[in-house]
MIVOLO-802755 format. One record per residue (C-alpha): residue number from 1; residue in one letter; x, y negated, z. Coordinates in Angstrom, 3 decimals. Each point is the difference from the previous one (the first is absolute). Layout:
  pos  code        c1        c2        c3
  NUM     A         X         Y         Z
...
END
This chain:
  pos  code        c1        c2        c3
    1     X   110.213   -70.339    65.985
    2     X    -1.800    -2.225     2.585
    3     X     1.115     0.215     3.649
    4     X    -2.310     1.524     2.399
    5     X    -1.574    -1.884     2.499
    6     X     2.131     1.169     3.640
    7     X    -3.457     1.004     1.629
    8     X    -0.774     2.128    -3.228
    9     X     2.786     2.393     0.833
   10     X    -0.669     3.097     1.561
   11     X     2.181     1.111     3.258
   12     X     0.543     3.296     1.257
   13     X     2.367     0.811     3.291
   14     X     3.466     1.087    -0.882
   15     X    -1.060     3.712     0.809
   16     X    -2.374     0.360    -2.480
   17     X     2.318    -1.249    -2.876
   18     X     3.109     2.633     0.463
   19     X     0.762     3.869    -0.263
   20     X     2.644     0.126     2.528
   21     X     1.744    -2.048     2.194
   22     X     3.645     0.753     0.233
   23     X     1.469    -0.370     3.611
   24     X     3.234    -0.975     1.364
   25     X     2.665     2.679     1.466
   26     X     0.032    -0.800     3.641
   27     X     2.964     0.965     2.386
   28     X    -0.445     4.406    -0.303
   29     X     0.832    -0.363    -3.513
   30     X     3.019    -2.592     0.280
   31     X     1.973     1.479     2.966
   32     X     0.265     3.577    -0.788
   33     X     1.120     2.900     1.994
   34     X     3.106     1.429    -0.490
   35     X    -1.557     3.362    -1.711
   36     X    -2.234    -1.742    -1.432
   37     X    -0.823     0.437    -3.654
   38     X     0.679    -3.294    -2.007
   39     X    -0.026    -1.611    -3.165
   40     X     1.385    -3.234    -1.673
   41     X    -2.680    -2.716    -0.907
   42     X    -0.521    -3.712    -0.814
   43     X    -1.247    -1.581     3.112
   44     X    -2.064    -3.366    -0.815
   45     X     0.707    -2.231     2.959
   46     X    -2.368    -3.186     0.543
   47     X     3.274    -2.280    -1.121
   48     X    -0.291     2.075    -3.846
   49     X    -3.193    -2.178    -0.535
   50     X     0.883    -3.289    -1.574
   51     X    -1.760    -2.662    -2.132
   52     X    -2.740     2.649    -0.645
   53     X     2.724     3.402    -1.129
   54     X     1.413     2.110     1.632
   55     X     3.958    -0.225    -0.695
   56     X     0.995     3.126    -0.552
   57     X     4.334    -1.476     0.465
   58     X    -0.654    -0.318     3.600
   59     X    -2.129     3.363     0.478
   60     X     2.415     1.990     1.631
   61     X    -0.360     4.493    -0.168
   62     X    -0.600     1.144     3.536
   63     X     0.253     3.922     1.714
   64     X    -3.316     0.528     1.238
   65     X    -1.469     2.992     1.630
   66     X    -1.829     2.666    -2.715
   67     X    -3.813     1.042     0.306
   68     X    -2.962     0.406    -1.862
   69     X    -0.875    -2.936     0.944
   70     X     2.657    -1.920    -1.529
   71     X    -0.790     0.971    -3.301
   72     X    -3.783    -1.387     0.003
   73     X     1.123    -3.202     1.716
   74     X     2.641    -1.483    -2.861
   75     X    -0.947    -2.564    -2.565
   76     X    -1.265     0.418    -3.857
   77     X     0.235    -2.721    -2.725
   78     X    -2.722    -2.790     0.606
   79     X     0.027     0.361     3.768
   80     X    -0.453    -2.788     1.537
   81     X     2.371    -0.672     3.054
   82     X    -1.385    -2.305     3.060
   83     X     2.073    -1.244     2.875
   84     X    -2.290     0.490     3.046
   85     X     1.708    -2.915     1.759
   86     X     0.054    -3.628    -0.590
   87     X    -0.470    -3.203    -0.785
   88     X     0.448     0.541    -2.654
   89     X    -1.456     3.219    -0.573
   90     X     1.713     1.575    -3.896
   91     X    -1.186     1.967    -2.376
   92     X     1.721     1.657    -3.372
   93     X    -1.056     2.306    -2.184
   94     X     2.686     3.047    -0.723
   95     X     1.340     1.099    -3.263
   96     X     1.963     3.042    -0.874
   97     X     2.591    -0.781     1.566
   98     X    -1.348     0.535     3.358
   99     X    -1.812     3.157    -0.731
  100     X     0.860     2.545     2.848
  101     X     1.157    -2.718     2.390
  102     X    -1.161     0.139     3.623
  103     X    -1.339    -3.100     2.326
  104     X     1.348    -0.928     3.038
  105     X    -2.905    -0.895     2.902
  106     X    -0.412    -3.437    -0.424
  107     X    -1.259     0.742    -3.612
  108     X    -3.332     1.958    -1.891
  109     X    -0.282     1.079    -3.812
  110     X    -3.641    -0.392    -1.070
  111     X    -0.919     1.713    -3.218
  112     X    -2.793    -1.254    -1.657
  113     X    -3.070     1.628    -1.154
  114     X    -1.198    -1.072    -4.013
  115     X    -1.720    -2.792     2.091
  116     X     2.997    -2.378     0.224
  117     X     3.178    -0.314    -2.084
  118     X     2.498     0.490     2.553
  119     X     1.682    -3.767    -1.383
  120     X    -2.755    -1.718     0.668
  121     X    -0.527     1.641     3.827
  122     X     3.718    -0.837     0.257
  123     X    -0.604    -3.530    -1.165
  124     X    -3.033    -0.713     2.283
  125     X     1.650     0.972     2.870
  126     X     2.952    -2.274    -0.623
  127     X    -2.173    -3.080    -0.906
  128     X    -1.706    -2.294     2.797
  129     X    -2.897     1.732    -0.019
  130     X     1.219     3.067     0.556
  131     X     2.416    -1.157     2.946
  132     X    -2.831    -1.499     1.865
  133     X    -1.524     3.367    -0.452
  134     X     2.767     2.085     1.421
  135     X     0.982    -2.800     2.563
  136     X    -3.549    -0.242     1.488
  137     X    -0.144     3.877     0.592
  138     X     3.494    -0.030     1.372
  139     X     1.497     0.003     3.752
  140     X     2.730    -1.650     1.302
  141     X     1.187    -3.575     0.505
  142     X     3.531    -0.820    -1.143
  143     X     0.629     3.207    -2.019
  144     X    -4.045     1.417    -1.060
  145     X    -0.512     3.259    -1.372
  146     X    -2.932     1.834    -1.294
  147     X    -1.126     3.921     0.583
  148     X    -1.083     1.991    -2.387
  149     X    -3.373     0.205     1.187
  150     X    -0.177    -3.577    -0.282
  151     X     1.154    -0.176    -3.330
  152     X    -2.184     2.271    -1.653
  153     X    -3.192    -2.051     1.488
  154     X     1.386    -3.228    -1.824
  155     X    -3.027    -0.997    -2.974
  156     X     2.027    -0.178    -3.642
  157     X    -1.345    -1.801    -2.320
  158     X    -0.458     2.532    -3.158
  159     X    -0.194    -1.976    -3.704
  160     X    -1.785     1.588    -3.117
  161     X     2.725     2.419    -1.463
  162     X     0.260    -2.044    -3.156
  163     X     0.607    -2.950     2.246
  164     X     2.931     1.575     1.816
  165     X     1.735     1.772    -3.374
  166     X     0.580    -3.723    -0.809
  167     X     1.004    -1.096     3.047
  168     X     2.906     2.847     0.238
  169     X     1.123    -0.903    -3.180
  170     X     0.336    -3.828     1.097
  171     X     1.391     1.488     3.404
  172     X     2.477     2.235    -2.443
  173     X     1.262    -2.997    -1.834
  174     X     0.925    -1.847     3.447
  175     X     1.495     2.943     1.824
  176     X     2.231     0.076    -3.333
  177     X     0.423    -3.694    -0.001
  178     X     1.193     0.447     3.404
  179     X     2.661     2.889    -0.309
  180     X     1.587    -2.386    -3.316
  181     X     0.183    -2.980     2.647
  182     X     2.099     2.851     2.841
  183     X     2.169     1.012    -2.351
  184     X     0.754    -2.979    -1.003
  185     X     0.448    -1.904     3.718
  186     X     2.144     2.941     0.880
  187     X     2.394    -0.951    -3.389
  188     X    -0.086    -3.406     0.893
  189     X     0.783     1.063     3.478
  190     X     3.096     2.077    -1.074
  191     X     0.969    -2.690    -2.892
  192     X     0.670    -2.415     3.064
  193     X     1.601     2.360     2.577
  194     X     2.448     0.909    -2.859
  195     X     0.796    -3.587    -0.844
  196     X     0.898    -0.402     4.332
  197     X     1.589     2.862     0.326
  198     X     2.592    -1.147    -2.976
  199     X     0.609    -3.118     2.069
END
């Protein structure tokens, strides 16, 4: 399959390319009142996002205040999770092991429409291109962050369908390649700390 030219690919803004945008809790949900109704959840904090996952070790369960509103605003599989501050600016895509979880403020689930594989939207926004995307719609100097009405006016570029199936698989093999090469740091890690704590 032949590469399409860059100026052959169609772009649509952000808006146009999800079915919900899944915002952050802000401070009414996180410091409830004493009578308050509550219930247990995973909180994703901007620190969860690493090398393009979310690590679910360091996601910690968090009270949070209970309304209807709660319930519509908590992640599904193949969510994609977007730090609204930066350099750099991170994106993940969730599995099911974040399904339910809440966002804190300085983060927004996007869930794609059949437009975009959520991997690739993911992907974009942690490559170059996207950055300068997100970084040119962004405020701030030292520590830049970008609103959600901002965000949703950034132009994606949106490849044929059969064009993105096989670059999720390619993006599938990597994200795999780069859990094996964790796991294995962290044993290496402990392998060593062992052989000095012995001393």
């Amino acid at each position: 399959m032949h590469p399409l030219h860059k100026d052959s690919i169609p772009q649509k803004p952000l808006k146009d390319l999800l079915n919900k945008k899944v915002t952050g809790l802000s401070s009414y949900y996180l410091k409830p009142e004493e009578n308050d109704p509550t219930v247990e959840i995973p909180l994703i904090n901007l620190g969860d996002l690493v090398d393009g996952i979310i690590d679910t070790e360091t996601v910690k369960t968090t009270p949070v205040r209970k309304t209807g509103k709660l319930e519509k605003d908590t992640l599904l599989s193949g969510d994609v999770v977007l730090t609204l501050r930066g350099p750099p600016f991170r994106a993940a895509v969730g599995g099911d092991d974040v399904v339910g979880a809440a966002l804190n403020a300085t983060l927004v689930g996007l869930r794609c429409s059949e437009l975009m594989r959520p991997e690739i939207l993911a992907a974009w926004f942690n490559s170059s291109a996207g950055q300068r995307a997100l970084t040119r719609r962004a405020g701030g100097s030292t520590l830049m962050s970008i609103s959600l009405d901002e965000l949703v006016q950034i132009e994606i570029p949106i490849p044929p369908m059969a064009q993105q199936d096989l670059m999720s698989k390619y993006l599938a093999l990597t994200s795999e390649y780069s859990r094996i090469l964790r796991r294995e740091q962290k044993l290496q890690d402990s392998i060593v700390n062992s052989m000095m704590n012995s001393l």
